[in-house]
Backbone as a printed PyTorch tensor [residue, N CA C, xyz], in Angstrom:
tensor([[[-29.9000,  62.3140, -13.1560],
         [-30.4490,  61.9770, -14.4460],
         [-30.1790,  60.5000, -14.7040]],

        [[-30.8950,  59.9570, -15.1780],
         [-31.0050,  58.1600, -15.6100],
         [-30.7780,  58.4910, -16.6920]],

        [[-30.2940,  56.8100, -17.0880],
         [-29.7270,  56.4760, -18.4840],
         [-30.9940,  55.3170, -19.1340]],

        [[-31.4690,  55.2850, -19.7100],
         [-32.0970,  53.8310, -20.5570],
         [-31.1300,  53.0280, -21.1640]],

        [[-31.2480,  51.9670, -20.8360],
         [-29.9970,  51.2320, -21.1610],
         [-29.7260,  50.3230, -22.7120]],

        [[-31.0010,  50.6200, -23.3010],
         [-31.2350,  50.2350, -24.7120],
         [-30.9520,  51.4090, -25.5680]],

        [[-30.1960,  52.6550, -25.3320],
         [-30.2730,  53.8640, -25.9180],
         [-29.4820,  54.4890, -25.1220]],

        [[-29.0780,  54.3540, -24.4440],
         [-28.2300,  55.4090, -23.3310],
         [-28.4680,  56.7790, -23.5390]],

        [[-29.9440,  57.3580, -23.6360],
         [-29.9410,  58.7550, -23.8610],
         [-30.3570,  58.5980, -22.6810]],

        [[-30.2770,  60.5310, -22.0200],
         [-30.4680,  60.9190, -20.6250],
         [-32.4530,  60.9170, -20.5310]],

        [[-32.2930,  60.9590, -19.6480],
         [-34.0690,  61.1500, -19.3740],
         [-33.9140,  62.2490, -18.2380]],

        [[-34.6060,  62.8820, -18.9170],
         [-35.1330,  64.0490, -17.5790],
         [-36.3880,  63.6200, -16.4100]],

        [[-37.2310,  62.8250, -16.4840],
         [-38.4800,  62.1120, -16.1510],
         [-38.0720,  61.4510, -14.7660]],

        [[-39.2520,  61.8520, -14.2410],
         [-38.4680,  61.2440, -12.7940],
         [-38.8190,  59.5290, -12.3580]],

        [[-39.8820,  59.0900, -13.4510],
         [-40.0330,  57.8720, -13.6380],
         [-39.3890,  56.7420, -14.2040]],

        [[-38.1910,  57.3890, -14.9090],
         [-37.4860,  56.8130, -15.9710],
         [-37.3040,  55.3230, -15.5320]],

        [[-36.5970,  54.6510, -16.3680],
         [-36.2510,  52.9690, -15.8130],
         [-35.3930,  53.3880, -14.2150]],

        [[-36.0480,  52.1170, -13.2330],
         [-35.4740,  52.0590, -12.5300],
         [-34.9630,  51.1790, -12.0160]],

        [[-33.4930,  50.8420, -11.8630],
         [-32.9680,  49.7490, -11.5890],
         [-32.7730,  49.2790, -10.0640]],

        [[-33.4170,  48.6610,  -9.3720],
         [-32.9750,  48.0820,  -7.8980],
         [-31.3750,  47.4590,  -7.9090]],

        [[-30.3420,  48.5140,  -6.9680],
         [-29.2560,  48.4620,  -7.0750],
         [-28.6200,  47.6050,  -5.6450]],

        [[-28.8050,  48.3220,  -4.9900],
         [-28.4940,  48.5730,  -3.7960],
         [-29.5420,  47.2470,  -2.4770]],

        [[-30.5910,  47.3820,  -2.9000],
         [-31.4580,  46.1030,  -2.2770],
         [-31.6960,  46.7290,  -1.3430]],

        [[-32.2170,  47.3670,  -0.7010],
         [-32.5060,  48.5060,   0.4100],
         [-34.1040,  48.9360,   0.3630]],

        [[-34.5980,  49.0690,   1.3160],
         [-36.0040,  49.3590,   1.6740],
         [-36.3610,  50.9230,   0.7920]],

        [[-35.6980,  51.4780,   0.9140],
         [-35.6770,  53.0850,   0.2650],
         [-35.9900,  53.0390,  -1.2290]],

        [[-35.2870,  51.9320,  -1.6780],
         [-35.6720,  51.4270,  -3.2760],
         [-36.8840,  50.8870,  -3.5100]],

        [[-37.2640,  49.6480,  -2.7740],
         [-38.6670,  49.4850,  -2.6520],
         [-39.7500,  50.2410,  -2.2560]],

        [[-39.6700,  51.4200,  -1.7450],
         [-40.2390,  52.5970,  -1.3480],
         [-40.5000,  53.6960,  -2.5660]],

        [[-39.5170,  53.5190,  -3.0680],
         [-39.7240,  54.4120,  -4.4950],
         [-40.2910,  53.5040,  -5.8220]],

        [[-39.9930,  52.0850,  -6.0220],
         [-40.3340,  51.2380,  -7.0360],
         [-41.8140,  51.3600,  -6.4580]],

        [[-42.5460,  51.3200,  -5.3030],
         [-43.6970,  51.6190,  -5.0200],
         [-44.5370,  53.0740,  -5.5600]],

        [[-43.4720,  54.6360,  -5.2730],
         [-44.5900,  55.3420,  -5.8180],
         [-44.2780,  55.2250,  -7.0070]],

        [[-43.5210,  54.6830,  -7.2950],
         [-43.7860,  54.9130,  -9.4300],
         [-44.9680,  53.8280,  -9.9860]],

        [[-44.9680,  52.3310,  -9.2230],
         [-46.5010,  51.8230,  -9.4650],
         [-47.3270,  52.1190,  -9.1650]],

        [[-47.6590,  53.1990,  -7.5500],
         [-48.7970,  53.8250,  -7.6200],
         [-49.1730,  54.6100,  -8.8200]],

        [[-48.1800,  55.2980,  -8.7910],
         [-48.7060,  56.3270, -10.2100],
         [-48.8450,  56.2660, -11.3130]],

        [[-48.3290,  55.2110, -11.5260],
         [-48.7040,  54.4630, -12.8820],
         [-50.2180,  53.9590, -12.7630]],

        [[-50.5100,  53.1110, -11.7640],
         [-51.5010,  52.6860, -11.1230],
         [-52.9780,  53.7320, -11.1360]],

        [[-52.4420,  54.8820, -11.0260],
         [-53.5320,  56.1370, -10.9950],
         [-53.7200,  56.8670, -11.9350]],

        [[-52.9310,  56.4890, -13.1220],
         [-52.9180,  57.3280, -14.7060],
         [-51.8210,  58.1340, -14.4040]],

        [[-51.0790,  58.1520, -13.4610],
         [-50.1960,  59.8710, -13.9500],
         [-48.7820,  59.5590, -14.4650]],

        [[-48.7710,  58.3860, -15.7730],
         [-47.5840,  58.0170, -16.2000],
         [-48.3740,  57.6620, -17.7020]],

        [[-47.2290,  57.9320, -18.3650],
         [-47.8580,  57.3750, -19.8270],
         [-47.2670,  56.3750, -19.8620]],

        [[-47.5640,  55.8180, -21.2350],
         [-47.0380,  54.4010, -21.6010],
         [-45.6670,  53.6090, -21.3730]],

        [[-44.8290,  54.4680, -21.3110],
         [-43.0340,  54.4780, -21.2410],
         [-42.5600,  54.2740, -20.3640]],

        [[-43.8380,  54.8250, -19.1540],
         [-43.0360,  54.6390, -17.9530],
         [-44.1300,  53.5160, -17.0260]],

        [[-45.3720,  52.8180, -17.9940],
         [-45.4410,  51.8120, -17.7930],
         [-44.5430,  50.5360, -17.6890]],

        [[-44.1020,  50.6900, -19.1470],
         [-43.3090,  49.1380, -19.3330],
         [-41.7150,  49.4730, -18.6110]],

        [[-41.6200,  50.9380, -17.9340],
         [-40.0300,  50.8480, -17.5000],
         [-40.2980,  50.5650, -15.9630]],

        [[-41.3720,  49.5660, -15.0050],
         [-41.7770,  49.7150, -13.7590],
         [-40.8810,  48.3840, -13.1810]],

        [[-40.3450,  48.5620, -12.4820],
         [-39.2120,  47.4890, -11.5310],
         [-40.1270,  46.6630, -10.9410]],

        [[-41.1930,  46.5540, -10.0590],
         [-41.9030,  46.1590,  -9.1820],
         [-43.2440,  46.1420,  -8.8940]],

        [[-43.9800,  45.3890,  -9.5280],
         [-45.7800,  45.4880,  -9.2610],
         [-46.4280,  44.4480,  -8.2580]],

        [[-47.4290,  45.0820,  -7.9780],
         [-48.0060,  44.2160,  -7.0530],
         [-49.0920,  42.9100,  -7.7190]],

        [[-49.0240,  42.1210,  -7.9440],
         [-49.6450,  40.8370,  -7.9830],
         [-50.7070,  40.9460,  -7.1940]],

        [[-50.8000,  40.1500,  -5.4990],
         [-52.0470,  40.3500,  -5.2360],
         [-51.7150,  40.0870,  -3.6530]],

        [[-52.9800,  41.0080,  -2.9710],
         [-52.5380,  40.9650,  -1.1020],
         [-52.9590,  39.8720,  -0.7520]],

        [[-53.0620,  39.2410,   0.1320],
         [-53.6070,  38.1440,   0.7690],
         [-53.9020,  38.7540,   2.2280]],

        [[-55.1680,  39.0660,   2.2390],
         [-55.1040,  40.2680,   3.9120],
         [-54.9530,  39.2020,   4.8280]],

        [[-55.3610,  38.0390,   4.4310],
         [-56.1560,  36.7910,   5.5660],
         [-54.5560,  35.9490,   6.0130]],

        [[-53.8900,  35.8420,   4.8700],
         [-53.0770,  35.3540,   4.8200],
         [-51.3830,  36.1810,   5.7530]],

        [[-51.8020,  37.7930,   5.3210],
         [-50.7870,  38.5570,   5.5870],
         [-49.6990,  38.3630,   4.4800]],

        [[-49.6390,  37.9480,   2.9580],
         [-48.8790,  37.8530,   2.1460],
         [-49.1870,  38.4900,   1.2390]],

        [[-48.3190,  39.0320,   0.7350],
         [-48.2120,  40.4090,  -0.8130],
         [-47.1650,  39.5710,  -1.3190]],

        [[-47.8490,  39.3980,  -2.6640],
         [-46.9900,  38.7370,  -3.7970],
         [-46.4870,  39.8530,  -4.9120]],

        [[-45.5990,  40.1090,  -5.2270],
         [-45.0690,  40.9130,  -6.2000],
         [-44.4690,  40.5010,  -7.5760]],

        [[-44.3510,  40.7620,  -8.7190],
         [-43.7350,  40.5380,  -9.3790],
         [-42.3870,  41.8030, -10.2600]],

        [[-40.9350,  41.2210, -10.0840],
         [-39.6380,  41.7850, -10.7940],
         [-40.0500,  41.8600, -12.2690]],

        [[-40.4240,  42.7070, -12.7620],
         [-40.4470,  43.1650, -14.0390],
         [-38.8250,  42.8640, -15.0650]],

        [[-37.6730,  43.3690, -14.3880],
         [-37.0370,  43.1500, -15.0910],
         [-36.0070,  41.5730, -14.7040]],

        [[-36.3520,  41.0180, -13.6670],
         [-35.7740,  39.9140, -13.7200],
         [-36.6940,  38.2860, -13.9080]],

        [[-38.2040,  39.0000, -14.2070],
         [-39.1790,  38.2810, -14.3230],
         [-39.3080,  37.0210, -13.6910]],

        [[-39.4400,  37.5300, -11.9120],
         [-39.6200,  36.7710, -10.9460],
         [-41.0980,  36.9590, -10.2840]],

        [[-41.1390,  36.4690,  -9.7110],
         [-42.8450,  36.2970,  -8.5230],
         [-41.9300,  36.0820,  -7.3690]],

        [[-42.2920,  36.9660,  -6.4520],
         [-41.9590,  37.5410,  -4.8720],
         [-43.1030,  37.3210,  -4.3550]],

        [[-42.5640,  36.7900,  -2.5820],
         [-44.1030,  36.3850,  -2.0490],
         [-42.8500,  37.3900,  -0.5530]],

        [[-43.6810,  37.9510,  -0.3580],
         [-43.0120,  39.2250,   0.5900],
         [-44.5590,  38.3650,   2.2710]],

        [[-44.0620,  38.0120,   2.8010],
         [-44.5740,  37.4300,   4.3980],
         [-44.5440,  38.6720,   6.0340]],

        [[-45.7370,  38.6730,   6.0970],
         [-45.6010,  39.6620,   7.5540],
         [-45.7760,  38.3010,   9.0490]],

        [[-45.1840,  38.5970,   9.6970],
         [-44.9640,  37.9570,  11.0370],
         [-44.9840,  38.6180,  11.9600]],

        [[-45.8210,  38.8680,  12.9300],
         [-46.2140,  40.2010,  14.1420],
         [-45.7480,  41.1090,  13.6060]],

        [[-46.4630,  41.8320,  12.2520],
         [-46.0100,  43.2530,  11.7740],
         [-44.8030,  43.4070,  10.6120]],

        [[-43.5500,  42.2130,  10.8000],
         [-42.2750,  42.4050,  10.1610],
         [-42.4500,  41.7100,   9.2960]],

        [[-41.5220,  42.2080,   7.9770],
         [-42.0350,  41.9860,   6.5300],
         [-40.8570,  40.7400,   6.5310]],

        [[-40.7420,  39.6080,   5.5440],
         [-39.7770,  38.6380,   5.3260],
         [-39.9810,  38.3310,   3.7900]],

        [[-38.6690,  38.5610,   2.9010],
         [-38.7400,  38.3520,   1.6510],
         [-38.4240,  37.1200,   1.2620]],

        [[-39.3040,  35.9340,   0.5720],
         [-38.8250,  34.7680,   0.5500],
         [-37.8450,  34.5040,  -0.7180]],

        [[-37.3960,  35.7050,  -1.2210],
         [-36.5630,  35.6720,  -2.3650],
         [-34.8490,  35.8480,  -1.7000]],

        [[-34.9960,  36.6820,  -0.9850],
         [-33.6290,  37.5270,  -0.0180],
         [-33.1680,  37.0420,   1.3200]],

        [[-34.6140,  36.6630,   1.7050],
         [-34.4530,  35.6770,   3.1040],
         [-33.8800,  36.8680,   3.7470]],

        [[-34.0700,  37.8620,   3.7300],
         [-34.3030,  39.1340,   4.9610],
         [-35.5760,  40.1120,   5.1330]],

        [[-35.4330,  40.9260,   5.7540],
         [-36.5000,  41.5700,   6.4580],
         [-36.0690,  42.6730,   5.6190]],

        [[-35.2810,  43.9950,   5.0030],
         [-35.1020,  45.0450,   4.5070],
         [-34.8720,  45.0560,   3.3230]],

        [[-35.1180,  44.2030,   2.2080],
         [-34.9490,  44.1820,   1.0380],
         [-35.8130,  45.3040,   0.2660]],

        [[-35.5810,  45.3370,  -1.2780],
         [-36.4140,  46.5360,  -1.6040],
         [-37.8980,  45.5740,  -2.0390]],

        [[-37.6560,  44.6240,  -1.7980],
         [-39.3560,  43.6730,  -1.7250],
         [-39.8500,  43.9300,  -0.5810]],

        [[-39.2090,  43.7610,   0.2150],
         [-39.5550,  44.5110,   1.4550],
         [-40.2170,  46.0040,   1.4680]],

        [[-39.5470,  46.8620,   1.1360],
         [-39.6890,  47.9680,   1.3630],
         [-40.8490,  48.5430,   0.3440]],

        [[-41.1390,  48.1990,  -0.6290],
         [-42.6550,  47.6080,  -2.1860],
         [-43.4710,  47.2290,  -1.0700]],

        [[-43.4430,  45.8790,  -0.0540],
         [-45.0320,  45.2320,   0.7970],
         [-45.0580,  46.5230,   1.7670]],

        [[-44.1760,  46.9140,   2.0100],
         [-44.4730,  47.6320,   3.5100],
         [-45.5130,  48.3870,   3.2340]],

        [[-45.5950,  49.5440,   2.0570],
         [-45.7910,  50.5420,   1.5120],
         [-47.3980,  50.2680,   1.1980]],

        [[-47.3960,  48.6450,   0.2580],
         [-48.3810,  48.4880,   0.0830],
         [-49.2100,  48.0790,   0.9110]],

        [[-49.0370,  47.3920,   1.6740],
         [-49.6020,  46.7090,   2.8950],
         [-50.2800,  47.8480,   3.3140]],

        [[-49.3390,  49.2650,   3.7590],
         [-50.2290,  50.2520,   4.9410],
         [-51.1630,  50.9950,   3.7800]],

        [[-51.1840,  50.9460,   2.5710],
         [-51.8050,  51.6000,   1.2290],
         [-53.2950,  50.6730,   0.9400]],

        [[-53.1560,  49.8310,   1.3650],
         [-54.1550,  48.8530,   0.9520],
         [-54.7970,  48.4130,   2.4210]],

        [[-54.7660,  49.0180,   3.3910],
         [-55.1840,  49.0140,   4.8000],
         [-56.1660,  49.9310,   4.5980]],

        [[-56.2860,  51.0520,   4.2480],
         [-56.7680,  52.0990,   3.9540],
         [-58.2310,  52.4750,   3.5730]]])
């Protein structure tokens, strides 16, 4: 169960705010399906404005997915190089910006 941190009541919702803790691909993997689904209507308003990670815009030509941190209100430019993702925020390859392009990248191949 999550906490909202302006209210500390529990949320049952599996969308609730989500905080990138840990910096791990698995996080960016999940900050991904909660913008898909937001993305597709199956979130109401609440769990619009509680979204960690959106996508800005692909660059297919380029191979760059730009993202933007909702709650640290940054612009991420996430870079592929023969396939491997590079976060120019983290300056690694497994970040959860990382793990947001991967997702989108093979989503937007499609």
């Amino acid at each position: 169960m999550l906490l909202l941190p302006e209210t500390n009541n529990s949320v049952n919702d599996d969308f609730a705010l989500f905080e990138i803790k840990n910096n791990n691909l698995e996080e960016g993997m999940e900050c991904f399906t909660h913008w898909l689904s937001v993305k597709e209507g199956n979130c109401d308003e609440e769990n619009r404005r509680n979204m960690q990670l959106t996508l800005i815009t692909f660059e297919k030509e380029k191979n760059k997915i730009f993202l933007h941190d909702n709650l640290n209100n940054l612009d991420i430019e996430v870079s592929f190089t023969d396939g491997v993702p590079f976060c120019n925020l983290c300056h690694i390859d497994d970040c959860a910006h990382t793990g947001f392009a991967i997702c989108a990248k093979l989503t937007l191949l499609d």
